[in-house]
C-alpha positions as CSV (number, residue, x, y, z in Angstrom):
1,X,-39.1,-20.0,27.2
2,X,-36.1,-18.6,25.1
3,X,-34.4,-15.7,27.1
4,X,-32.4,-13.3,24.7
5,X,-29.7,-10.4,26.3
6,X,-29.5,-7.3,24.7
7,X,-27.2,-5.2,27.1
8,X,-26.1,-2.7,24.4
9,X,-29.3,-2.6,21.8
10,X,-29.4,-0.2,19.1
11,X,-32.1,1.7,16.4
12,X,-30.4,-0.3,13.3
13,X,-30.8,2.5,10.3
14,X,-30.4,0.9,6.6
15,X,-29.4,2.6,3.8
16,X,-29.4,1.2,0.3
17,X,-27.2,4.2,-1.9
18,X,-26.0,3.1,-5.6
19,X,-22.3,3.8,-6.6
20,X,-21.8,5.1,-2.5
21,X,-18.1,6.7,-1.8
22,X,-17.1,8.7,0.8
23,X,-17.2,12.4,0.7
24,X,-20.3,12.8,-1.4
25,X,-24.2,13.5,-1.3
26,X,-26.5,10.9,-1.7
27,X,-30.8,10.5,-1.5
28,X,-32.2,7.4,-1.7
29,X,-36.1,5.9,-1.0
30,X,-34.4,2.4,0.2
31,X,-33.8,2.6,3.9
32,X,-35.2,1.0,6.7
33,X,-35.0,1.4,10.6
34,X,-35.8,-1.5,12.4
35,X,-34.7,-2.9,16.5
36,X,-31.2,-3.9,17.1
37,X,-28.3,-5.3,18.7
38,X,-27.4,-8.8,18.0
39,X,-30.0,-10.3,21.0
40,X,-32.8,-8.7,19.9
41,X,-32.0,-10.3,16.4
42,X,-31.6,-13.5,17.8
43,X,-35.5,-13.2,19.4
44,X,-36.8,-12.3,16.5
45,X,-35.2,-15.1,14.3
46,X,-37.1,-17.0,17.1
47,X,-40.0,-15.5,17.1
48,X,-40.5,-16.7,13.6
49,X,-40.3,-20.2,14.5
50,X,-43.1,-19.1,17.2
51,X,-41.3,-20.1,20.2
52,X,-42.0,-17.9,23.1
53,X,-38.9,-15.5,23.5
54,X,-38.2,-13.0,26.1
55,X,-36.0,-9.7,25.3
56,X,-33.9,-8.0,28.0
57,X,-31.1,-5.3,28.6
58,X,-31.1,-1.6,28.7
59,X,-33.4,0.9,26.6
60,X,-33.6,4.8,27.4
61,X,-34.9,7.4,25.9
62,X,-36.8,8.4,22.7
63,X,-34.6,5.5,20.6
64,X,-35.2,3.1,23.4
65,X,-39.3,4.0,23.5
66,X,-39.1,2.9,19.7
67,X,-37.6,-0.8,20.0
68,X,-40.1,-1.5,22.6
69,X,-42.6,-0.1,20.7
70,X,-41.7,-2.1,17.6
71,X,-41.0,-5.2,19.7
72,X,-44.3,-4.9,20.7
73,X,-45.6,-5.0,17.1
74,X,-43.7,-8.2,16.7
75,X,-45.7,-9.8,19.5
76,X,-41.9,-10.5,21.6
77,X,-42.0,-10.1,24.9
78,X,-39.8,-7.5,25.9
79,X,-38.6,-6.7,29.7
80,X,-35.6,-4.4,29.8
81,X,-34.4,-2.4,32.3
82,X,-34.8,1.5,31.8
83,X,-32.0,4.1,31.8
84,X,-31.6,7.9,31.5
85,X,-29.1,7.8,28.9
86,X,-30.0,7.0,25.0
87,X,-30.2,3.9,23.5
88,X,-27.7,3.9,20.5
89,X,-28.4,4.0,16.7
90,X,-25.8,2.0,14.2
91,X,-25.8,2.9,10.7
92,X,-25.3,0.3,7.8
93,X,-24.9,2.0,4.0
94,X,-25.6,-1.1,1.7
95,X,-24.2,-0.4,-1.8
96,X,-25.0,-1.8,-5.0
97,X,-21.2,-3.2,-5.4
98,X,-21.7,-5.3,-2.7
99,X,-20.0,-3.6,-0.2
100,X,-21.1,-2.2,3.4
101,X,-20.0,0.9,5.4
102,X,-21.1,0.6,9.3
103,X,-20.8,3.2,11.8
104,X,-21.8,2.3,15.1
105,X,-22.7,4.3,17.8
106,X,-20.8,3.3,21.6
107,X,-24.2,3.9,23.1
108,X,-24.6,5.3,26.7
109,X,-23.4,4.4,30.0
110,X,-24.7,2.0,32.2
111,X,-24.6,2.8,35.5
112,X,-24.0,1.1,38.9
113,X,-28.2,1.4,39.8
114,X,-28.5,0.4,36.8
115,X,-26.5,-3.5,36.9
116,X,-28.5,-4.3,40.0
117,X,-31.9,-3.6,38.8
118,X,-30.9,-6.0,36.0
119,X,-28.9,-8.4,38.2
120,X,-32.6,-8.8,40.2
121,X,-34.7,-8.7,36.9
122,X,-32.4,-11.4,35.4
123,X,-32.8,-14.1,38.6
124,X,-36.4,-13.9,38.0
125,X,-36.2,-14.3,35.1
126,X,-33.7,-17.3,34.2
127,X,-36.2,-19.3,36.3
128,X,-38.3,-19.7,33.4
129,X,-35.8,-20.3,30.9
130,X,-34.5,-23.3,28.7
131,X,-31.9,-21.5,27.2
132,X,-30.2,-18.2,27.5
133,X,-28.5,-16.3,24.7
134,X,-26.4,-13.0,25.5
135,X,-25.2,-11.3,22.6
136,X,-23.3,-8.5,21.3
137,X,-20.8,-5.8,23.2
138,X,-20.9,-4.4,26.5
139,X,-21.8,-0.9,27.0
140,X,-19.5,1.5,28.8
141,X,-19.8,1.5,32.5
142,X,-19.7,-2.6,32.5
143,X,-17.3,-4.3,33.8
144,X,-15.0,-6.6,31.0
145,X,-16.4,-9.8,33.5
146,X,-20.3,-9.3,33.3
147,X,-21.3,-11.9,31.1
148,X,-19.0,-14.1,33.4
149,X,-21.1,-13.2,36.2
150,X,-24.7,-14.0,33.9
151,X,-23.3,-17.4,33.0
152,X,-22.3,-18.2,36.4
153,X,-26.0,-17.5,37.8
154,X,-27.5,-19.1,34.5
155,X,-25.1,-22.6,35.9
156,X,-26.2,-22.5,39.3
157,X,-29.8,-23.0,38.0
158,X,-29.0,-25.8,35.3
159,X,-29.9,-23.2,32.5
160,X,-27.9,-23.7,29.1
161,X,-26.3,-20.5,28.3
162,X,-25.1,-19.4,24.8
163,X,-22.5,-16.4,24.6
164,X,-21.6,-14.7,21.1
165,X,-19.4,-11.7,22.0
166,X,-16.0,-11.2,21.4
167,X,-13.0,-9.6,22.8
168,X,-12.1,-9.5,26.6
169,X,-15.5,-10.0,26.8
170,X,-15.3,-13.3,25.6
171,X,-12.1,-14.1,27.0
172,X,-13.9,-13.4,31.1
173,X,-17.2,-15.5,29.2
174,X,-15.2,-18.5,29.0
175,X,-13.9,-19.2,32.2
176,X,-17.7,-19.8,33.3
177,X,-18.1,-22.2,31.0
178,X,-21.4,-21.5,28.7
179,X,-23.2,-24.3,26.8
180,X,-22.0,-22.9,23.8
181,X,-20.1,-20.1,22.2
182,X,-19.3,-18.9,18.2
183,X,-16.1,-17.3,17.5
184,X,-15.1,-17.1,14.3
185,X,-11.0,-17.0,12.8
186,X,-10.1,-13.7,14.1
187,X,-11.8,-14.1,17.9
188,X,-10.8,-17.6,18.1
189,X,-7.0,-16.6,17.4
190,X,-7.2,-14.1,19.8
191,X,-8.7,-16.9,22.6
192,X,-5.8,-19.2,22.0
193,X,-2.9,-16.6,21.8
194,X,-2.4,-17.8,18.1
195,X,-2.1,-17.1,14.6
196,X,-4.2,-19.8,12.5
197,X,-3.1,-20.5,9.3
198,X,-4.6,-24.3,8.9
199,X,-7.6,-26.2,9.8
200,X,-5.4,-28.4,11.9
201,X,-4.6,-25.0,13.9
202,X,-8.6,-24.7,14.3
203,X,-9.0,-28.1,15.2
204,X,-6.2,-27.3,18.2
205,X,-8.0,-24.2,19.2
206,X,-11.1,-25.2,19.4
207,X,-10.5,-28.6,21.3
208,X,-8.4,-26.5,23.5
209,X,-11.7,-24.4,24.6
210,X,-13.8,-27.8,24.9
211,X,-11.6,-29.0,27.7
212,X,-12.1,-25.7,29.0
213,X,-15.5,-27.3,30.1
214,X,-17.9,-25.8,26.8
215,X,-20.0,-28.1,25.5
216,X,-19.9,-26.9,21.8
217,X,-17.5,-24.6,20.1
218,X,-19.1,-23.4,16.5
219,X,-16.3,-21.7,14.1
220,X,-17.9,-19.6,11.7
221,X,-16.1,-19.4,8.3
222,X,-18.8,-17.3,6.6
223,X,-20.2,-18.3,3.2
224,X,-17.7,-21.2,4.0
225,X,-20.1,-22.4,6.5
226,X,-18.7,-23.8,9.7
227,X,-16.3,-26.5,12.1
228,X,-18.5,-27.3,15.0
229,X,-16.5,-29.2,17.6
230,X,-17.9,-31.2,20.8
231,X,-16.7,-34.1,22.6
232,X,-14.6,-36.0,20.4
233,X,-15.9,-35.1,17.2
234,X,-15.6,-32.2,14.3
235,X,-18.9,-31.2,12.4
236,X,-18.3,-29.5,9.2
237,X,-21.0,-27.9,7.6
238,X,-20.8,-26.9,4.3
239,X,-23.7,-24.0,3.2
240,X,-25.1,-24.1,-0.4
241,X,-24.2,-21.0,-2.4
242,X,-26.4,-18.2,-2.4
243,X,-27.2,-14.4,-4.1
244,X,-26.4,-12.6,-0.1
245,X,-28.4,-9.2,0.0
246,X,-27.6,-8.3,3.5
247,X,-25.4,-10.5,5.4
248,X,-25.7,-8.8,8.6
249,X,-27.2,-10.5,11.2
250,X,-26.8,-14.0,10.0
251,X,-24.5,-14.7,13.1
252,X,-27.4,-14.0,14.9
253,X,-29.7,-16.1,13.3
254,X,-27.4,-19.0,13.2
255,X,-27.3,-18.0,17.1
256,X,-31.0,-18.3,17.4
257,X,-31.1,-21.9,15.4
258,X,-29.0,-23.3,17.8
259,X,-31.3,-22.1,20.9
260,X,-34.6,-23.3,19.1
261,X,-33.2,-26.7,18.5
262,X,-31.3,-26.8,22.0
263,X,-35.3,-25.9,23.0
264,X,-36.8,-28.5,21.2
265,X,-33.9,-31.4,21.7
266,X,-33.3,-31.4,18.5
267,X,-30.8,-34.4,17.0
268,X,-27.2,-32.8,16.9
269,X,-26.7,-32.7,13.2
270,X,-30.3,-31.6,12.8
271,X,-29.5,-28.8,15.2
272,X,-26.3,-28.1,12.8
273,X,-28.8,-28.2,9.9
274,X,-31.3,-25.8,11.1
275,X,-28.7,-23.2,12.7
276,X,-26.6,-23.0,9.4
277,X,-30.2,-23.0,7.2
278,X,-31.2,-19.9,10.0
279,X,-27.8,-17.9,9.3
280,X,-27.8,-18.6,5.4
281,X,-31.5,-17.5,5.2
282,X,-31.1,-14.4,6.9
283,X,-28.5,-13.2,4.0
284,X,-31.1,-13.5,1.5
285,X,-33.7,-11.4,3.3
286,X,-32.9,-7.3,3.1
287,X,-33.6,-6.8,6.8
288,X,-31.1,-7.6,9.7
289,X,-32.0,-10.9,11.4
290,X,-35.1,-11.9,9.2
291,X,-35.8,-15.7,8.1
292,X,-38.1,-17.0,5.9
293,X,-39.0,-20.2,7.3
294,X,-39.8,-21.8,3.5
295,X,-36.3,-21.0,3.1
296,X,-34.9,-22.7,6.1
297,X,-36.5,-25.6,5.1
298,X,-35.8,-25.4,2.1
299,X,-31.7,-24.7,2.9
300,X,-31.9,-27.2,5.4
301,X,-31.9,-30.4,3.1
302,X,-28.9,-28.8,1.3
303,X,-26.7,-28.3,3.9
304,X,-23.6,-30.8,3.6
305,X,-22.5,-32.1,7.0
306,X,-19.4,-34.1,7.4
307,X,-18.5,-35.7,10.8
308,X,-14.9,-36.7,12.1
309,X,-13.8,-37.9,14.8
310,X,-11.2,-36.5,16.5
């Protein structure tokens, strides 16, 4: 079983508006609402690829009724811990220039009561677990070192753990040394206490991090693809070009490519195949962490993999 964390999940509300600018009114028939917060788009990437995935964080209230409801209707599993506050809502205004407008609600607090119920839900429930994935930004009431605290129960019971966050967050994350974790340029500089201006400076960062004790370091570089470091060895991975219609959510989806091939002990550059085919795909689809798995395929034999060794 694939276990996804969700500890700040979110109603995601798209809005397709032609010519959008600020200031104005706007109607349009092109919107969407759908379950969010990067974990929950990580299960449902894997749900696609029918692997049996559990959900969990924190839902409350009407918002948090509807993602389990809609979770539900996806046939993933879904055990969250339930709080009085409301789950958030993030908007996304898509328009027809390209460019995105985001405004993301901070979502409620989480309180004490609240931690330990989870703290006892997730022991149980790591048990069962190949591979863990915690994703996305705390809510308010956490403390800065909870996913620490998640990793470090996830290593006492040999589980691989996978952390995408970023921030202080992050910075706690890594000194409990997940399996895996997916900075890109801006959260890697601020790991390493550096500006990058070169690959080489990448290449310094990111070995710096794997004799931290992580296993694999993935640098996302957007439709650039990706440097993948472990061991002694750089992985670049060069993405074919594509026509994105909603880019949003492809971290997760890369996220969710390296669990199901971590799962299923997958060769590394076949792992580095399907996880860049999962993030690519999910650009191309108009909902927020979506594959189509005749695409992956299809992506997969055109990804571009170069391995050196450090």
């Amino acid at each position: 079983m694939l276990l996804t964390i969700t500890l700040n999940p979110s109603i995601d509300r798209r809005y397709s508006v032609n010519g959008f600018e600020k200031g104005k009114i706007f109607r349009t028939d092109n919107y969407q609402y759908t379950p969010g917060g990067k974990g929950i788009n990580v299960a449902k990437v894997i749900k696609a690829f029918d692997e049996p995935v559990v959900a969990t964080g924190f839902l409350g209230g009407r918002a948090g009724g509807f993602i389990k409801e809609k979770l539900d209707e996806m046939n993933i599993t879904s055990k969250f811990v339930s709080i009085k506050g409301e789950t958030r809502s993030c908007i996304a205004i898509l328009s027809d220039d390209g460019s995105q407008t985001e405004i993301l609600e901070s979502g409620p607090i989480i309180l004490k009561e609240d931690m330990e119920r989870f703290y006892y839900l997730y022991e149980r429930l790591i048990k069962d677990a190949d591979v863990i994935c915690a994703s996305g930004s705390l809510p308010r009431g956490l403390d800065v070192g909870t996913y620490k605290v998640l990793i470090e129960l996830a290593n006492k019971q040999g589980k691989k753990f996978i952390l995408d966050t970023s921030g202080e967050a992050l910075e706690q994350g890594i000194e409990a040394k997940p399996f895996l974790i997916k900075p890109n340029k801006e959260e890697l500089e601020s790991l390493i206490r550096k500006t990058i201006y070169t690959e080489n400076d990448v290449v310094e960062g990111a070995k710096s991090l794997i004799n931290r004790g992580i296993n694999i370091v993935a640098i996302s570089l957007g439709g650039e693809g990706s440097l993948v470091f472990t061991n002694d060895y750089m992985y670049r991975v060069r993405t074919p070009k594509i026509s994105a219609i909603n880019p949003v959510g492809s971290g997760d989806s890369m996220i969710a490519g390296f669990a199901v091939s971590i799962k299923r002990n997958y060769d590394f550059e076949d792992m580095l195949r399907l996880a860049a085919a999962c993030g690519t795909a999910n650009a191309m689809e108009e909902e927020t962490g979506k594959v189509d798995l005749s695409k992956v395929n299809k992506l997969m034999n055109e990804i571009i993999i170069e391995k050196i060794r450090l």
